[in-house]
C-alpha positions, 0 to 999 in steps of 0.5 A: 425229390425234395423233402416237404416243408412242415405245415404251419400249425393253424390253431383254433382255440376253444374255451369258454372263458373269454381272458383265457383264450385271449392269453393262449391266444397271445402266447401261441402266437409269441411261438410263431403259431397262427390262430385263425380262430377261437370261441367258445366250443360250439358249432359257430367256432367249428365253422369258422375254424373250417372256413379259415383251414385251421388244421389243429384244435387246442381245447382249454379245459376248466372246472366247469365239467359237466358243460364243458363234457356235453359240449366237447362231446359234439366236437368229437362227432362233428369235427375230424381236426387232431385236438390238444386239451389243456387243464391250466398254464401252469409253468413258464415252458407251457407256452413252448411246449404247447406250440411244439405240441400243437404243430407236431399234431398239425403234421402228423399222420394220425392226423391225416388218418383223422381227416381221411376219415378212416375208421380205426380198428382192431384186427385179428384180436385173440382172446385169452385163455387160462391156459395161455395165460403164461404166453400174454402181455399186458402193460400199464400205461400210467399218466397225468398231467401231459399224459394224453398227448404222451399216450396219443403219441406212443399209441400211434407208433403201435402196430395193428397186430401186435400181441399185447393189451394195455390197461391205461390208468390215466388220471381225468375227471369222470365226466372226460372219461368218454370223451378222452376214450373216444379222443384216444380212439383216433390215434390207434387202430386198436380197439379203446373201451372202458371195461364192464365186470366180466370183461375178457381180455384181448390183445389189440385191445386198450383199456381205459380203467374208471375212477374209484374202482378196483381191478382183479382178474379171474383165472380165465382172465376176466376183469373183475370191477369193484368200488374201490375200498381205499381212499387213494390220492389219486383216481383212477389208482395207478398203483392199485392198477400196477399191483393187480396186473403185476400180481396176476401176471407176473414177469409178462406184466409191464408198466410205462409210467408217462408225464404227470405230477406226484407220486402215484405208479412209485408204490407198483415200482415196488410190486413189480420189482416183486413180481417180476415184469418190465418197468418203463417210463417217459424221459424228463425232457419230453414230459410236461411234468416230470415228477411221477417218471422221476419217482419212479425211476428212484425205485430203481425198477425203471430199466429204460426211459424215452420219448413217447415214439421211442418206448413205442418202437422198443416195446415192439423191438421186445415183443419181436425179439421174445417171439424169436426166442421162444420160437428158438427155444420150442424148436430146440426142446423138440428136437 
């Protein structure tokens, strides 16, 4: 049997400003992609985005948050297309990177789960205990610029039952913190939540941190959420995230530090070289902007770097390996 061709990318274009759809619009078809519509995000575009099959939603963000908040929120609940937002065009590749972004979401299985209309979930997960705190796992998931399709794309590759919680420290808005929970929800069947003080870890579980504020954690593994007493650069704090978990949890502690632009995640290279733990990050060819897997990596804390799908497929690959040695090594301490 022949292998299927991939779908042609049918792209429908929100955003409220009139000049910059049309130069998105221009731009994606320059890389070979069919806009079959574009507006403003309302229910109008949504119909006829349906009506003309579009199969991908490309969502040009702006300053304009609280608007823009409240709509998009209504794109999540009434529409099942894969979306891809965009801050700015900021760079001569945008336009390539974009296109290839947006056909890759057009054929992908997390889209076809989106449009079946099933319903992510977390199975089997296990709380933490005080006692087993030298047993769990808990990874950083550090981002910025590009980091959402990153993230969409490592947590897709992600089983349902592996033994781990993430702590996503993603740089956005606090008015695109719920959409981006809900938006990130649809691409993993762990279970995506913004937690409250006294949250209880568990695995199968991502976590996405708010904006100035403070992680710790209790001894019997509890999130403890204070305002945050410095002033950081950037919000959430990715380094202010690496140094809680790395200081808490040690050499079962990891970190991934994915596309963005700056610094931020350089300084908990530091801690976790410290404390101990795993420190991964997104190759430069696959990232829209480089720059904070590239001071990361000049910490010398960086072990291994690769594409989105592949951290995923080597995280799984450790956690695997790990459970075999230990299971070795409690059978030999027995006998």
């Amino acid at each position: 049997m022949l292998p299927s061709k991939p779908r042609l990318a049918r792209v429908a274009i929100a955003c409220n400003c009139e000049d910059t759809r049309l130069q998105i619009r221009h731009i994606l078809e320059q890389h070979g992609l069919s806009v079959v519509a574009d507006g403003p995000p309302d229910m109008q575009l949504l119909t006829i985005a349906e009506s003309r099959h579009a199969n991908v939603l490309f969502i040009g963000l702006n300053k304009a948050y609280e608007k823009q908040a409240q709509a998009f929120e209504k794109f999540l609940e009434q529409t099942s297309l894969p979306m891809l937002f965009n801050e700015n065009i900021s760079h001569a590749q945008w336009g390539q990177r974009a296109s290839e972004k947006l056909a890759k979401l057009a054929n992908s299985a997390p889209a076809a789960r989106i449009r079946e209309g099933k319903t992510p979930r977390c199975l089997n997960p296990h709380g933490f205990s005080a006692e087993r705190k030298t047993e769990q796992r808990v990874w950083v998931l550090g981002a910025s610029t590009g980091g959402p399709q990153a993230l969409q794309s490592f947590l897709s590759a992600i089983p349902e039952t592996l033994p781990i919680t993430f702590i996503v420290a993603q740089h956005i808005g606090a008015n695109f913190l719920g959409l981006f929970t809900k938006q990130l929800a649809q691409y993993t069947c762990f279970s995506v939540e913004i937690p409250k003080p006294g949250h209880q870890l568990q695995n199968q579980q991502v976590l996405i941190t708010p904006e100035k504020y403070d992680l710790s954690f209790d001894d019997n593994c509890c999130l403890t959420l204070l305002p945050a007493i410095h002033n950081y650069r950037y919000n959430p704090s990715i380094d202010s995230i690496m140094h809680a978990v790395s200081k808490h949890f040690g050499a079962m502690a990891g970190a991934i530090i994915f596309s963005g632009m700056g610094e931020d995640g350089a300084q908990g290279c530091h801690h976790f070289l410290t404390n101990g733990g795993t420190v991964w990050a997104q190759d430069t060819a696959s990232c829209e902007i480089s720059s904070m897997p590239d001071y990361a990596r000049a910490t010398g804390a960086v072990s291994f770097s690769a594409p989105p799908e592949e951290l995923a497929r080597s995280l799984v690959n450790l956690l695997e390996n790990t459970h075999v040695k230990n299971r070795i090594s409690r059978k030999e301490a027995i006998s």
